[in-house]
N, C-alpha and C positions, 0 to 999 in steps of 0.2 A: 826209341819212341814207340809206344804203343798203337799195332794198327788194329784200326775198330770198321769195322764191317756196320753199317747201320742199312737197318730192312726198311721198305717205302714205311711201313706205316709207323715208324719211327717222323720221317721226316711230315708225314700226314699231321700226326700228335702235335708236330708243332704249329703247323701254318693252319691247321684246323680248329685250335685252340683243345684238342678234346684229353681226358686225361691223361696226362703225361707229359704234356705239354711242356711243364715246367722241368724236367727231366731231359728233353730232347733241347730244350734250348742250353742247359748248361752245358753237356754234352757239345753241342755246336760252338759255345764258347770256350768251352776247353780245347776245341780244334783250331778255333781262330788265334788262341791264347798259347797257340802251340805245345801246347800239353800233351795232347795224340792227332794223331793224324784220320781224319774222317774217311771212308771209302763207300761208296755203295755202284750200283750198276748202271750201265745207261739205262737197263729196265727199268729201274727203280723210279730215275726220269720221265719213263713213260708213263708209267702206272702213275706218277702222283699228278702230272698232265691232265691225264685221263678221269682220274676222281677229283682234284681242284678242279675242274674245268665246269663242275657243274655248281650254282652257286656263287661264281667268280665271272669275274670278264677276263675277257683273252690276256690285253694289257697286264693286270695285276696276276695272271698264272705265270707269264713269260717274267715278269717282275720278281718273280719269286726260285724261279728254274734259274736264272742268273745269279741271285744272291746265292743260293743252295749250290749253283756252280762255281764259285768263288769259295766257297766256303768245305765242300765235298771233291775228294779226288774222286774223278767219274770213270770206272773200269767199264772198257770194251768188253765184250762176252765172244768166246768161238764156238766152233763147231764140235771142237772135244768136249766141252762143258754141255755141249749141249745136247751131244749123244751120252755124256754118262748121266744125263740129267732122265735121258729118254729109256737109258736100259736099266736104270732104278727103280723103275714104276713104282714112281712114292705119291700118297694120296693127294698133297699139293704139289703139282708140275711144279707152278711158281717159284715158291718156295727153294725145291731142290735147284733150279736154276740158279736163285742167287747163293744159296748153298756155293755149288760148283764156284762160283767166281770170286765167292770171298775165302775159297782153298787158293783158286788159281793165283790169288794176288798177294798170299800170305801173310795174311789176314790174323791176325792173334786172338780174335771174338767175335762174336756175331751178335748183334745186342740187336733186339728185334721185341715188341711188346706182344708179340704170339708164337710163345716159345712152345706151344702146345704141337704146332704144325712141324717143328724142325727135331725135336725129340727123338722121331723115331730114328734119325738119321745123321743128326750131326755130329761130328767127332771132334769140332771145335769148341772152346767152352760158348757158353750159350747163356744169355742175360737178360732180363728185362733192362730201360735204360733206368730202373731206380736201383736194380739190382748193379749194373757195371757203376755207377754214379758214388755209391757206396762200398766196390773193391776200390777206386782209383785214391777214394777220402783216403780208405784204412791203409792202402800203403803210402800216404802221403807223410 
């Protein structure tokens, strides 16, 4: 089964409604559908926390961190990812963080809608979620 690596603002696209939405929900149903398996960071939890939180009530972010936890295996981050995140000095910290831990969990793709930031560094294949949405059809 294919592991997919999804970056927060994947999981944003959806619960935001903003473009791609449609993209990030199949994607999650292809995870529930057990098609592949979903992975992102406890970061990834944070950060979408932190940007639904404005906009939203507590209730309906936590409401939604549950479903996404049900739905997302949720990788722990260490201290090795996060000194090779530190001695990379790559233009988004962020970014190379969840880099490092979708190596560490090995990870088959990294489907993220701002492929622009992971370019200069990633060695895994790398997708928008219309892009991975469209390899999974063709080899279907």
């Amino acid at each position: 089964m294919k592991k997919v690596f999804v970056d927060t603002n994947v999981i944003l696209d959806y619960y935001l409604n903003r473009e791609g939405a449609d993209d990030a929900e199949k994607i999650f149903t292809a995870a529930y559908n057990g098609d592949i398996a979903v992975f992102a960071s406890i970061l990834t939890f944070a950060n979408f926390a932190y940007v639904a939180k404005r906009g939203h009530t507590q209730e309906d972010v936590y409401t939604a961190l549950d479903e996404f936890e049900k739905r997302i295996t949720a990788l722990s981050m260490d201290k090795r990812q996060l000194r090779c995140a530190i001695d990379n000095h790559c233009k988004d910290f962020e970014d190379m963080l969840q880099y490092q831990c979708a190596l560490a969990a090995g990870c088959d793709v990294v489907v993220t809608n701002n492929t622009k930031d992971f370019r200069d560094f990633c060695k895994l294949p790398l997708m928008t979620s219309h892009e991975f949405l469209t390899q999974i059809s063709d080899e279907q």
